[in-house]
C-alpha positions in Angstrom: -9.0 -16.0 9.7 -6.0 -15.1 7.1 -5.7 -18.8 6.4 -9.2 -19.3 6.0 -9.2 -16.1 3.1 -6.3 -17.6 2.0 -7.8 -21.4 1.2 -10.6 -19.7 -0.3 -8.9 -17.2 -2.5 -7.1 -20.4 -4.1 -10.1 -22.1 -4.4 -11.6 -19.3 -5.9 -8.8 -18.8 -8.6 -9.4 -22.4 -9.5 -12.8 -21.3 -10.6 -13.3 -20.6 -14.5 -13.6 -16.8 -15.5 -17.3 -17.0 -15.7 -17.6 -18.6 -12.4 -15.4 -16.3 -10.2 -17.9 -13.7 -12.1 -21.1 -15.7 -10.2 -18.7 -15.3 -7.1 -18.1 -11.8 -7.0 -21.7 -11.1 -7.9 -22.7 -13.0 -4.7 -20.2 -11.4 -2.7 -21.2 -7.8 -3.8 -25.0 -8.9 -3.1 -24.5 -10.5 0.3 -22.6 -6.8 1.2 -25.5 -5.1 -0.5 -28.1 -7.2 1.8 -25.5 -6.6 5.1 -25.0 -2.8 4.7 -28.4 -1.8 3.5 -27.5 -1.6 -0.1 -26.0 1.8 0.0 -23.2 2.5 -2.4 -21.3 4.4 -0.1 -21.0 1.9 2.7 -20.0 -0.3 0.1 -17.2 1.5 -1.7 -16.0 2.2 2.3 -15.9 -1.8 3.1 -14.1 -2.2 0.3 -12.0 0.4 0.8 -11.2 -0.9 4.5 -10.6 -4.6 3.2 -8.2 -3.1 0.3 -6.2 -0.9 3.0 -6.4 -4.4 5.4 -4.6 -6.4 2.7 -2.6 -3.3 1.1 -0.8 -3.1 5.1 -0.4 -7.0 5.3 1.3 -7.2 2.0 3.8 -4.1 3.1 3.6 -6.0 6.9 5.3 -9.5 5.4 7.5 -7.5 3.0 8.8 -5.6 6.1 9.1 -8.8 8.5 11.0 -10.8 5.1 13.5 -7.8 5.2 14.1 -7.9 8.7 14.9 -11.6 9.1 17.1 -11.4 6.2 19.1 -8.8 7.7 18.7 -10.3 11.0 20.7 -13.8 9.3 23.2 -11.6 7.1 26.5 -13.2 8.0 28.3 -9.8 7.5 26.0 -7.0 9.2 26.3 -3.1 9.3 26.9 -1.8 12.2 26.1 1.6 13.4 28.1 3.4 16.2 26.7 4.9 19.2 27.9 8.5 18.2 26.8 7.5 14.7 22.4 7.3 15.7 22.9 9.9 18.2 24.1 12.6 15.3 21.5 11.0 13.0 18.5 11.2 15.7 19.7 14.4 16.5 19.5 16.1 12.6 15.7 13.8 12.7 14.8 15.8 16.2 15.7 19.3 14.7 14.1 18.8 11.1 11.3 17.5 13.1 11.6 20.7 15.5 11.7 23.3 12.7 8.7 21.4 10.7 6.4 22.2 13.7 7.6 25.4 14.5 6.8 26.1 10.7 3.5 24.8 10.9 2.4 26.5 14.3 
């Protein structure tokens, strides 16, 4: 489905100003028609398709990072005793955050 968005979306942004206008007009109508022309169930589909794109965009950011660091020649290392003492300060902060909140 992503690459079916994603040949339309650049089909779309071949489109003049005016007609992406038309497009949107008919995309907002067809929603209107599908969701019983409620504001409210509107604004929420858009909301969920804005959150849907906002956590693909951070998703490919986050999986370009990793293979980048995943091909660095010269990695950083850390030692065993080195994530044990950091999990360990993560476990109490996360200890005395509950405890406050309880």
């Amino acid at each position: 489905m992503t690459t079916n968005v994603e040949t339309l979306e650049a089909e779309a942004l071949q489109l003049s100003p005016q007609e992406r206008s038309e497009l949107i007009y008919r995309l907002v109508t067809s929603l209107e028609t599908e969701l019983g022309n409620s504001p409210g169930a509107i604004a929420s589909a858009v909301k969920h398709a804005r959150d849907v794109i906002e956590h693909d965009q951070w998703f490919r950011v986050q999986v370009s990072q990793a293979l980048l660091e995943a091909d660095d020649p010269n990695p950083s290392w850390a030692t065993h005793d080195d994530a044990q003492e950091n999990w360990s300060r993560k476990r109490a902060e996360l200890v005395k955050r509950a405890e406050s909140t309880a």
